[in-house]
C-alpha positions in Angstrom: 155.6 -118.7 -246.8 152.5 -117.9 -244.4 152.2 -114.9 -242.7 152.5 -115.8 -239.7 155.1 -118.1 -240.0 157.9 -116.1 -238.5 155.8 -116.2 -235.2 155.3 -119.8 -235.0 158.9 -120.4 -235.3 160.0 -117.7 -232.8 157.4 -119.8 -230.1 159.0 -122.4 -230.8 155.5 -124.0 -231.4 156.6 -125.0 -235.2 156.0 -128.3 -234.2 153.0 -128.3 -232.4 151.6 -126.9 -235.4 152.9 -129.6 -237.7 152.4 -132.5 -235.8 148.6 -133.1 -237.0 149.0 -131.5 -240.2 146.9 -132.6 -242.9 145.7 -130.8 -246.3 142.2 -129.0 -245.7 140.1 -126.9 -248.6 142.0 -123.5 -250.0 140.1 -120.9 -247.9 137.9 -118.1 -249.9 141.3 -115.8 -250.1 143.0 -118.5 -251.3 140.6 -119.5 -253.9 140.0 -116.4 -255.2 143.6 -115.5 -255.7 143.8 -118.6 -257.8 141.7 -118.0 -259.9 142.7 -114.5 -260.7 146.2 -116.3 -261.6 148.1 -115.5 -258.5 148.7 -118.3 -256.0 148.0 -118.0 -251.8 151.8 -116.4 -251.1 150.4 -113.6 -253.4 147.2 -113.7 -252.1 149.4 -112.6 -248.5 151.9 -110.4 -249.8 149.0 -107.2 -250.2 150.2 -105.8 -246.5 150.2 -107.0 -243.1 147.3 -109.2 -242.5 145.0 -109.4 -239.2 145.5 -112.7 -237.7 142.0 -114.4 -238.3 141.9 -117.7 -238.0 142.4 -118.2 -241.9 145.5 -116.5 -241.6 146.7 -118.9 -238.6 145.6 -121.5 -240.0 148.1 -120.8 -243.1 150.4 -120.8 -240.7 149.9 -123.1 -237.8 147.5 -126.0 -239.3 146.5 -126.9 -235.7 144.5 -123.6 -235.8 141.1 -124.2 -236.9 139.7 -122.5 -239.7 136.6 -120.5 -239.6 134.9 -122.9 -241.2 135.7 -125.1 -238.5 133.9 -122.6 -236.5 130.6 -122.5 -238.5 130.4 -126.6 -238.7 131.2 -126.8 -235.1 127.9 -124.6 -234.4 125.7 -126.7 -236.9 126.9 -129.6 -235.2 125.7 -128.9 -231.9 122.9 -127.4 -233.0 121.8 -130.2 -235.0 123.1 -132.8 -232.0 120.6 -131.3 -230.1 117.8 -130.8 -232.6 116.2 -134.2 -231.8 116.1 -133.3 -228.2 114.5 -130.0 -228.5 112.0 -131.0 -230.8 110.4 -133.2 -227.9 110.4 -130.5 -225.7 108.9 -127.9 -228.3 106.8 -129.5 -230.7 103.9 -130.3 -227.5 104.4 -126.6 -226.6 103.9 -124.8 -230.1 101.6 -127.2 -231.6 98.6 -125.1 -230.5 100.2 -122.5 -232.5 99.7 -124.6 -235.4 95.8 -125.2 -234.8 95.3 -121.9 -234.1 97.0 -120.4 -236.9 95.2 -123.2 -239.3 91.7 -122.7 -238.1 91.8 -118.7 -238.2 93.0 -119.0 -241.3 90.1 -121.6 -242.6 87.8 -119.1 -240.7 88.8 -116.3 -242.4 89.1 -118.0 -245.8 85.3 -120.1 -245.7 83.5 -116.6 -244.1 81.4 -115.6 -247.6 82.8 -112.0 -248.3 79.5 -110.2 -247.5 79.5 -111.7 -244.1 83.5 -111.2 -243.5 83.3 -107.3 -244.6 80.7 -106.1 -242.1 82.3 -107.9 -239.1 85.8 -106.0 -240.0 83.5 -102.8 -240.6 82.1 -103.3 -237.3 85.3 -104.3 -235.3 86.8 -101.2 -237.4 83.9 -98.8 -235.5 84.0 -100.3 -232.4 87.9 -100.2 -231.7 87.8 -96.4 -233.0 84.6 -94.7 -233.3 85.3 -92.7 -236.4 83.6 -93.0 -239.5 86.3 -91.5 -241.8 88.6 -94.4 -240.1 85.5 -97.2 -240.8 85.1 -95.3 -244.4 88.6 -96.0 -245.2 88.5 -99.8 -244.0 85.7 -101.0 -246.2 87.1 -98.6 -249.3 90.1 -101.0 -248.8 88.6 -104.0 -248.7 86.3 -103.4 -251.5 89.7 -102.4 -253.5 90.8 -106.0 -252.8 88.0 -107.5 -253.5 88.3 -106.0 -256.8 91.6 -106.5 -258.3 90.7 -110.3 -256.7 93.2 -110.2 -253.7 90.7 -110.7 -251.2 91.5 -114.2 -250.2 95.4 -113.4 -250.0 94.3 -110.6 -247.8 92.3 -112.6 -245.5 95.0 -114.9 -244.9 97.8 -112.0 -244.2 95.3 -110.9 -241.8 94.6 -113.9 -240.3 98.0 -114.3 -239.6 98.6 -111.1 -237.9 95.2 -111.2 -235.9 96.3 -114.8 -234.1 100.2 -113.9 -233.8 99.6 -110.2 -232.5 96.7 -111.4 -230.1 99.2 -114.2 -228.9 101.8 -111.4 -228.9 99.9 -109.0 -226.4 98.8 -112.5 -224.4 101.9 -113.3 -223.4 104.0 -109.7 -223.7 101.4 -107.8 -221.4 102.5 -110.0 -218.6 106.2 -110.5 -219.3 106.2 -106.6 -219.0 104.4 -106.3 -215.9 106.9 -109.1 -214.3 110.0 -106.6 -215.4 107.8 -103.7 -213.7 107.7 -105.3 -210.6 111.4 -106.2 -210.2 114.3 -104.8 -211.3 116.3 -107.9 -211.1 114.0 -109.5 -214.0 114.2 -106.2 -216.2 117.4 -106.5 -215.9 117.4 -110.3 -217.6 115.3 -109.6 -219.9 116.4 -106.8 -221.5 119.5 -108.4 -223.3 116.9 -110.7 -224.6 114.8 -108.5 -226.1 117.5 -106.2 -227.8 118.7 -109.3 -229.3 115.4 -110.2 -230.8 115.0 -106.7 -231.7 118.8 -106.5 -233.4 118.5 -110.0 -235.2 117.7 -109.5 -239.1 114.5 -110.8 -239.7 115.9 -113.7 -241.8 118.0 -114.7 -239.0 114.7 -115.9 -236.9 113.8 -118.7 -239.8 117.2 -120.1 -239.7 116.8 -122.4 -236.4 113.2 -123.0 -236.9 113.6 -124.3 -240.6 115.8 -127.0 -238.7 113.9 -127.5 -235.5 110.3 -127.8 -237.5 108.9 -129.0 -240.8 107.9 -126.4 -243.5 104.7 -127.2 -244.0 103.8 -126.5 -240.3 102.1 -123.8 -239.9 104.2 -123.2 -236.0 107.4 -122.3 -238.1 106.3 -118.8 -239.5 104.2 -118.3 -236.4 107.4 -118.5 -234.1 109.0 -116.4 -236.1 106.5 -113.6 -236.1 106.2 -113.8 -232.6 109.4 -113.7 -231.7 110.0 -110.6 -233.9 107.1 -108.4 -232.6 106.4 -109.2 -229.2 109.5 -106.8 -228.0 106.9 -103.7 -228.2 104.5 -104.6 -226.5 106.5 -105.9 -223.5 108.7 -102.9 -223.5 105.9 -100.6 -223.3 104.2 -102.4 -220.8 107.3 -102.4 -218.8 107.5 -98.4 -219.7 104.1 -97.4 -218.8 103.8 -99.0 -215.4 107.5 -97.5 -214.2 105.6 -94.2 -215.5 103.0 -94.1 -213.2 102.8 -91.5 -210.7 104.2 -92.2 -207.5 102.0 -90.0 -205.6 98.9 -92.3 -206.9 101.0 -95.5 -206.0 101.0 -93.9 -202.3 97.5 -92.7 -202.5 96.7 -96.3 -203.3 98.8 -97.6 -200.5 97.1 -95.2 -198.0 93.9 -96.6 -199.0 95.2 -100.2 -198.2 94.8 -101.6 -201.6 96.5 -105.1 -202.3 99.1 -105.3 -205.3 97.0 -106.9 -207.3 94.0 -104.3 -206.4 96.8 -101.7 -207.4 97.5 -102.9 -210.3 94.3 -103.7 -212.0 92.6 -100.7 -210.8 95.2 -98.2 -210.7 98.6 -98.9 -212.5 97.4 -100.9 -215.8 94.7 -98.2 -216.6 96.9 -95.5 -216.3 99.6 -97.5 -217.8 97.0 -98.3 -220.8 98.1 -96.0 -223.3 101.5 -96.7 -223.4 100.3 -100.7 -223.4 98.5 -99.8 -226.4 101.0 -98.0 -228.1 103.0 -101.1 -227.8 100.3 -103.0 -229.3 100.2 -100.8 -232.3 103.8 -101.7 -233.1 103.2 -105.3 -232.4 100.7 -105.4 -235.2 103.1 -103.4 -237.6 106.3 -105.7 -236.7 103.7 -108.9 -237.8 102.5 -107.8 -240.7 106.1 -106.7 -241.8 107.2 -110.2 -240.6 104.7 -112.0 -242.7 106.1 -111.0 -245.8 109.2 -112.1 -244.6 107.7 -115.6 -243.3 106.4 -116.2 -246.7 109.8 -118.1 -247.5 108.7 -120.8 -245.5 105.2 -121.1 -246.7 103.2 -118.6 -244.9 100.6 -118.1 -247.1 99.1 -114.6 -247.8 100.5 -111.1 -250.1 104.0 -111.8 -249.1 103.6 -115.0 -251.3 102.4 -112.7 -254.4 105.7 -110.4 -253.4 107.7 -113.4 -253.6 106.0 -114.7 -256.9 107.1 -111.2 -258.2 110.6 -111.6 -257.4 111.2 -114.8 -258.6 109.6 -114.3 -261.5 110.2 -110.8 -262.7 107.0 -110.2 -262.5 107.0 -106.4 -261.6 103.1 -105.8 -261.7 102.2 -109.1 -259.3 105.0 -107.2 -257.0 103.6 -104.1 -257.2 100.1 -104.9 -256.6 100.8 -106.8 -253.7 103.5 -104.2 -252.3 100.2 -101.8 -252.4 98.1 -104.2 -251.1 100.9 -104.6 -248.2 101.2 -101.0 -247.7 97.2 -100.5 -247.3 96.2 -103.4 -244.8 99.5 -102.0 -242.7 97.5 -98.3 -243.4 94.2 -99.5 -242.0 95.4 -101.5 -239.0 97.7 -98.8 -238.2 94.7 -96.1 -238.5 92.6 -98.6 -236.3 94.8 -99.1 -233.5 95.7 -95.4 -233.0 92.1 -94.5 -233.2 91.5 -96.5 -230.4 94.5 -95.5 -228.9 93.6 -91.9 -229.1 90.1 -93.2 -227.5 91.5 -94.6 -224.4 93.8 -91.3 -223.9 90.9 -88.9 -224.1 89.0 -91.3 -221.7 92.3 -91.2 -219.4 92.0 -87.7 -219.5 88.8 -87.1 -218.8 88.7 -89.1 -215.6 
């Protein structure tokens, strides 16, 4: 007898449950208690059980299982897949080229060219030469234990996704700033994408998009480190004085004068604070991406999990753990820069 039985009968709904009944799959309970020698009344009997819809569905076969559940989501989802791909795959397919040609760039620029430019970007973004110093001991590490080309590619990757990132967070944030109404909309969104596991974000794209395109990592990343940046954005510009907001005013400044000259300088730091995380959040999310093909370290990490092969892991677990040193040392050097110039206006 089912657990659940008893209430069936006493609703009289015994034969609403019956009328359709037809034999469906044991569920997981019930299989497991099989094969442990016990049967699906035993399986019941170990105390009062919540009433999922396994349970009910002992009971009342009109219930669906939670199987049903699952299908019934992968249905609709893949009912609608054709559709969605029209409307998507002319949006994202920049994504692709861009992705593809940075990542040729990067890959046919002859390592004594490629190095300076980085040394140089390294300088300019935070005029330090310990920071600089530490950039080209890095790279010169990779190019040693030849993992210079995987490198270039990992940071290929996070150079077009966070600049996309930052393009399109930047003035999503300054839209919440402005109205409350919108902040209020958005935010559910963006603690979902921050919540979701980062496997979760590959699951509808390996559906909506083909593997080998480069759009379906690049989503992903996107969507997983964008939150930052349009946060902070959102943050900084609330955070600005109100006295200056009424200075402005009283010097009959337009909103857009107020906000290019007043509000998004002063709201810079916290912008590129955001920006900072942005990059981390990619570069952690292209290790993830390399299940679907992103190339780069994370495909070397991967390598070393499949294979056992602790010292591939390792290496590229360090060589993970320095680029995400460097690019974190970069950005708050110039992060660090624009305060002190904050300050000293």
């Amino acid at each position: 007898m089912a657990a659940y039985d008893w209430f069936f009968d006493a609703v009289g709904l015994r034969a609403w449950c019956d009328a359709d009944a037809v034999d469906t799959p044991m569920s997981m309970a019930e299989l497991l208690a099989t094969t442990r020698g016990g049967d699906a009344a035993n399986a019941e009997e170990g105390g009062f059980l919540f009433p999922s819809l396994d349970v009910l569905h002992g009971a009342c076969p009109a219930i669906g299982q939670t199987r049903d559940l699952t299908a019934f989501l992968e249905e609709g989802f893949l009912a609608a897949r054709d559709e969605l791909r029209i409307v998507l795959d002319p949006i994202t397919q920049p994504l692709s080229w861009m992705l593809d040609g940075a990542l040729a760039l990067f890959q046919a620029t002859p390592w004594w060219l490629m190095i300076p430019i980085l040394l140089f970007a390294a300088w300019f973004a935070s005029r330090s030469r310990p920071v600089t110093a530490f950039v080209a001991a890095v790279l010169i590490f990779f190019a040693a234990i030849d993992h210079y080309d995987v490198a270039m590619q990992t940071l290929a990757i996070v150079f077009v996704c966070t600049s996309l990132s930052v393009a399109i967070g930047v003035p999503i944030g300054i839209g919440m700033s402005r109205s409350d109404l919108a902040q209020r909309l958005i935010v559910p969104i963006l603690d979902l994408l921050q919540t979701l596991p980062t496997f979760v974000y590959l699951i509808p794209l390996i559906f909506l998009f083909s593997v080998t395109e480069s759009k379906l990592y690049g989503i992903a990343i996107i969507l997983y480190a964008i939150v930052p940046v349009i946060r902070l954005t959102d943050l900084g510009i609330r955070l600005v004085d109100r006295d200056v907001i009424e200075a402005a005013d009283a010097f009959g400044m337009t909103k857009r004068q107020k906000l290019w000259q007043v509000q998004l300088p002063l709201a810079l730091p916290n912008i590129m604070a955001g920006v900072n995380q942005t990059i981390m959040m990619s570069l952690a999310m292209v290790v993830i991406a390399s299940l679907v093909s992103a190339p780069g370290l994370g495909v070397l990490v991967l390598r070393g999990i499949r294979n056992l092969e602790l010292g591939v892991g390792i290496v590229a677990g360090i060589g993970i753990v320095l680029l995400a040193v460097i690019l974190d040392r970069v950005s708050k050097a110039a992060l660090s820069r624009v305060d002190k110039q904050g300050k000293a206006r």
